[in-house]
N, C-alpha and C positions, 0 to 999 in steps of 0.2 A: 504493500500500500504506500510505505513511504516515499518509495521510486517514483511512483504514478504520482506523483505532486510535482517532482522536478526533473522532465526527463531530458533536462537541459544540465543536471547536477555531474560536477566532473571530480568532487571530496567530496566520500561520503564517510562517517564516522557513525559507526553503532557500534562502539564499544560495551561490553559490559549491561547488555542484554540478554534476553532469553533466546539466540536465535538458535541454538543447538537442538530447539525441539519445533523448531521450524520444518515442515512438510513441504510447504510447497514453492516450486519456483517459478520465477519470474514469469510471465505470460510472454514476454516480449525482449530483446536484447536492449541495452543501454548502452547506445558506443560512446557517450562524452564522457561517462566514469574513470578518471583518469586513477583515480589511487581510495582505494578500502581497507577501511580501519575496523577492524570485526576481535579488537581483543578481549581477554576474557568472556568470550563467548562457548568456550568448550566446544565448538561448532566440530563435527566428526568431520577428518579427513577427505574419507570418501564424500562425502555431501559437499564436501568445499569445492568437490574437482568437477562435480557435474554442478556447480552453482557458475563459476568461473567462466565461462564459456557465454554467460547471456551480459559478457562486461567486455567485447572485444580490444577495447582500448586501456583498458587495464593495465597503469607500467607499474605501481606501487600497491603492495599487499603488504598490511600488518596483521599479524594474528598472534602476538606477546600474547603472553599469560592467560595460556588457554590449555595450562593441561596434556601439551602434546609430547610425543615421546618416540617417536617413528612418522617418518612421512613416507609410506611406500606408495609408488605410483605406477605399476607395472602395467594399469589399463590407462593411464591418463592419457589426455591427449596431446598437443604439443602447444604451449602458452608462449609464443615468441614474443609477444610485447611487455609481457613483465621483465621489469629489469631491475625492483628493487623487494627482496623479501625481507620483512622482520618477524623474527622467533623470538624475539627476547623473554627472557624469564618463563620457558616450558621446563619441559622435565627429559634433553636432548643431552644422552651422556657421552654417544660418540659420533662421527662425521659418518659412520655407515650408515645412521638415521636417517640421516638426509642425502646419502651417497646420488639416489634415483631421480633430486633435482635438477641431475645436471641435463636429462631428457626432457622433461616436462618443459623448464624455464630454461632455454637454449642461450638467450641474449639476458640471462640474469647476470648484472657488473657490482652488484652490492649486497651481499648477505647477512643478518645482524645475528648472531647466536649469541649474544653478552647473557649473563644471567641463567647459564643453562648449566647443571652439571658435568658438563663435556669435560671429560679427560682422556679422549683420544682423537687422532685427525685419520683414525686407520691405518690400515699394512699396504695396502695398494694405491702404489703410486698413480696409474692408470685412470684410477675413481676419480682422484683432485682434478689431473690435469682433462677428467672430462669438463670440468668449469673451465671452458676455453675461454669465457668474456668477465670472471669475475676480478674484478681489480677493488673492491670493498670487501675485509673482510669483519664485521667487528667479532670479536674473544674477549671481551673485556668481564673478570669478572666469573671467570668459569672454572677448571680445577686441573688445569694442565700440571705436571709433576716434576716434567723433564724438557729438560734442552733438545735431546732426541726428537721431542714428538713437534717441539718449536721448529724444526730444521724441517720437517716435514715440508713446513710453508711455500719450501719452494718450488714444489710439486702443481700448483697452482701456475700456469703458464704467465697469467697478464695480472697479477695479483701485484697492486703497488703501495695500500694501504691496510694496515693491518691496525 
């Protein structure tokens, strides 16, 4: 309903609602939605990847503190306009949670993981250097142990800010 008021709106922010036991979607796509703020929503994964798609223009997605702990994406379908994700403060303790965004969000250049349990970037070099466009990375804040797993970093091809 909120959409259907402004379907000229390009920041939408519904943080910190009930949308996780939200059913239904969109009747119609929204291409002006440039950037969706949906934290603390609990909103499930899968419901996220079939909601995505009615937002074509979508470069910016937050979804901090919502609970999450995996994002597998093995049926999603390919998001090339997102180019900014925020995770901050879920429950994401290594980079293989999110290893399968690098399919999904092809031209993602900024990823925020601060506030996350993370204490590994993984074994496979291959997974990072699949984020061929990320050059943001934030870790601030997470429970890295070792210099090892810092060195990792450069597995990351265009990665210039950490």
């Amino acid at each position: 309903k909120l959409l259907e008021l402004g379907p000229l709106i390009k920041f939408l922010n519904v943080g910190n609602n009930s949308l996780a036991k939200c059913q239904t979607l969109p009747s119609v796509q929204y291409p002006a939605l440039h950037c969706l703020v949906l934290c603390g929503n609990s909103i499930n994964w899968d419901n996220l990847l079939t909601l995505l798609p009615y937002f074509p223009s979508l470069t910016h997605l937050n979804i901090g503190h919502s609970n999450i702990e995996a994002l597998p994406c093995t049926s999603a379908s390919n998001l090339p306009n997102i180019t900014e994700l925020n995770l901050i403060e879920n429950k994401i303790e290594s980079f293989t949670a999110v290893s399968d965004l690098a399919g999904v969000f092809p031209n993602l250049a900024t990823l925020v993981l601060s506030d996350n349990p993370l204490t590994s970037f993984g074994q496979e070099q291959q997974v990072l250097a699949g984020f061929s466009k990320l050059k943001k990375l934030h870790v601030n804040n997470i429970t890295i142990k070792s210099w090892e797993e810092v060195s990792k970093l450069r597995w990351f091809p265009a990665l210039v800010d950490v």
